[in-house]
N, C-alpha and C positions, 0 to 999 in steps of 0.2 A: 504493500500500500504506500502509496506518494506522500512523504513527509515537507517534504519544500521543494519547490523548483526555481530553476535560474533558464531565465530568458535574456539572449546575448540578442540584440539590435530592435531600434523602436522606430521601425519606420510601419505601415500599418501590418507587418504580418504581425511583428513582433505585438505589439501595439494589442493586435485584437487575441492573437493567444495569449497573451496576459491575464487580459477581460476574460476568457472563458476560463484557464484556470482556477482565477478566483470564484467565480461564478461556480467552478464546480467545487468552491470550499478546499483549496489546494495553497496556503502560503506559496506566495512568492516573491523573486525578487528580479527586477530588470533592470538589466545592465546596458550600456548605449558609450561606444568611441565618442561619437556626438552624435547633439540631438536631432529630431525628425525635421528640423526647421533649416538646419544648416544645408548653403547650395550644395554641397555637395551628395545630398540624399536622393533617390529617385522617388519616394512616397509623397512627399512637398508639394512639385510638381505634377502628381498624376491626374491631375484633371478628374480623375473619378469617371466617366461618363460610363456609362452599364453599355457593353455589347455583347454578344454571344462568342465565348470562346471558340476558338479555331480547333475545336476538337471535339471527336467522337465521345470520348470517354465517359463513359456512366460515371464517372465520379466528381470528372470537370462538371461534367451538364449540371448534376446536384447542388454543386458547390456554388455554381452560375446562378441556377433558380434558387438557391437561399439566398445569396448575396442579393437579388432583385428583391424578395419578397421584406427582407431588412429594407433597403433601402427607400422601398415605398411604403413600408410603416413609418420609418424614420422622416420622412417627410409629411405625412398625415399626422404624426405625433413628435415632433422634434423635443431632444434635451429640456426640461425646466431650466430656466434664467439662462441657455443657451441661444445666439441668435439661429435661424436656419440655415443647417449646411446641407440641406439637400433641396433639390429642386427637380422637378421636370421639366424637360423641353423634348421638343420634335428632334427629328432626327429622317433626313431625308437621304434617300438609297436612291439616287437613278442606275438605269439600266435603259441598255439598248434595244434586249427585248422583254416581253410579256413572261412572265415567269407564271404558269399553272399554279393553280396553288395545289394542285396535287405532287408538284413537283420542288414546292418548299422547305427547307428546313425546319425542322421540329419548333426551334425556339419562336419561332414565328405562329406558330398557334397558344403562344402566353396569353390568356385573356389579358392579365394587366395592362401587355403593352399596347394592346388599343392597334395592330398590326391591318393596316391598308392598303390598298394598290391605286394604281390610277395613269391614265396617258399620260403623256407628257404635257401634252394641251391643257387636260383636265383640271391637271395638279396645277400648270403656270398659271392659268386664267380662271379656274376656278378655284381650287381646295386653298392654297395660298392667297391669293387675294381677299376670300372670305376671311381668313387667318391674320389678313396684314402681315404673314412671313414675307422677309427678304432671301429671294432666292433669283436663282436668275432667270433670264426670262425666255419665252418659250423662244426665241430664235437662238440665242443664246445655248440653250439643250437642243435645239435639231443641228446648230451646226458642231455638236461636240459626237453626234451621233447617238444622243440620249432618246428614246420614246418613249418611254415607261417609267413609273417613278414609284419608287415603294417607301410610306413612311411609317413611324410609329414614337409614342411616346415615353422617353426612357430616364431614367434618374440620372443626374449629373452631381457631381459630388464637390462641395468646396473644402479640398482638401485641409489646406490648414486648420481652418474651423473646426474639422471632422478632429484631425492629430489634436488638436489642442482639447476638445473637448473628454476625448479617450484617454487623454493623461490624467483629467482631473477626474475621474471615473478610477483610474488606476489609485493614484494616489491620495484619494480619499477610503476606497474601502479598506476593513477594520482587517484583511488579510494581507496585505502588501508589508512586505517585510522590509524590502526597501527602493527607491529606484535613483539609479543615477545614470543621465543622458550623457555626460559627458566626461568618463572615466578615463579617455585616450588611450585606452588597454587595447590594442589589436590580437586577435589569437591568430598564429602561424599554422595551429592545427586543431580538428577536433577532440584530438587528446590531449592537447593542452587548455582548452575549453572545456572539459570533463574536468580536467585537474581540480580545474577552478570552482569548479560545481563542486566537488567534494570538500573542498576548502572550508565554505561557505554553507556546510551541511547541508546542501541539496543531493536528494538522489533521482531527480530528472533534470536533465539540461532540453533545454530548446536552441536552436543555432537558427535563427530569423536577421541575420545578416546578408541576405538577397545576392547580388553578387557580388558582394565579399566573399561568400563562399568560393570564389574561384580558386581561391587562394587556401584558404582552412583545408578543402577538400582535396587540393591540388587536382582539380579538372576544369580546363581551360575551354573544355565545351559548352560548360554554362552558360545558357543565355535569357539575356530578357524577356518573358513568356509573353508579353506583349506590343514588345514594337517600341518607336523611339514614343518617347513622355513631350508632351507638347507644355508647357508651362505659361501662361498668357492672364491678366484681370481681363476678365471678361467685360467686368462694369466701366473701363476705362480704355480697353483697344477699340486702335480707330474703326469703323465701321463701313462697309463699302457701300453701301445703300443706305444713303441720310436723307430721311423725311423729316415732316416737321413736329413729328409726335415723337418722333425719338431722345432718347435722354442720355 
């Protein structure tokens, strides 16, 4: 039976097995080189936006559909004294052609996401304009070779908000035995990362050092499961379609 655990990196994996641990009544304590805020993290930046993993796996797809169905409680019911860090928006998919919906992918029968189709006509001159979405416009998609356009609405995540409010969640409950984000400790390996677990009287370690692991594990194959991190304020980048309701 689990007496303490030690969680090494707080960027949102570490972050959120923290929360569960505690959550399952497990002391622990997490440890952080630096914290989720520093540029040099990739959690900081991740935009949050929910899309469907690039993979078959019955256990990605689970992990996928729990992550949504948090995310849209978390927005119907945000943090007490927290501002909100989630939100929905649209999310438009063009394509060239008409895609069956017999011939869809799974995630696309989510009732949540509210999943659509529509021409390219349809969607420029109708479904967006009713919407007042900026998007571009139907010559605009026939000379890119767009004719079909598939949208749906999906949670977006404001990240720091999210990191910061996870912290205080961490370091407020009566099981946290300690946390420190900016220890500058790196480990060379996961045995020397155990080492340190047993120091500290923990008999589970967690390793949520993302790709850091390239290094601890020594395999250079490691890669970012999702592509490059786009880091932007949304509430402050310039806009390419400025009307006059715009803010």
């Amino acid at each position: 039976m689990a007496s303490k655990a030690l969680v090494v990196g707080s960027g949102v994996n570490g972050l959120r097995t923290t929360i569960e641990l505690l959550r399952n009544h497990i002391p622990t304590i997490l440890h952080s080189p630096i914290p989720p805020s520093h540029p040099a993290t990739c959690s900081v930046g991740a935009g949050g936006l929910w899309m469907p993993y690039k993979s078959s796996a019955p256990q990605i797809t689970t992990w996928s559909r729990r992550t949504l169905l948090h995310l849209l409680h978390r927005n119907q019911h945000p943090p007490k004294n927290d501002d909100r860090d989630v939100e929905i928006v649209p999310v438009v998919l063009p394509r060239r052609n008409a895609v069956p919906e017999a011939e869809r992918e799974e995630w696309t029968r989510i009732p949540e996401l509210n999943f659509r189709s529509a021409t390219a006509e349809e969607f420029a001159n109708g479904v967006a304009k009713e919407r007042s979405w900026r998007v571009p416009s139907l010559d605009e998609l026939s000379d890119a070779g767009y004719g079909h356009c598939l949208y749906f609405d999906t949670p977006i995540v404001d990240a720091p908000r999210m990191i910061a409010s996870m912290i205080r969640e961490i370091e407020s409950h009566e099981l946290t035995v300690d946390v420190n984000l900016e220890t500058g400790e790196y480990y060379a390996s996961l045995d020397d990362m155990i080492c340190r677990g047993r120091d500290l009287g923990c008999n589970l370690v967690f390793n949520c050092t993302g790709l850091g692991s390239r290094v601890i594990c020594k395999d250079e194959t490691l890669v970012g499961g999702r592509g490059v991190i786009l880091h932007y304020d949304r509430r402050r980048s310039q806009r390419r379609f400025r009307g006059e309701n715009d803010v």
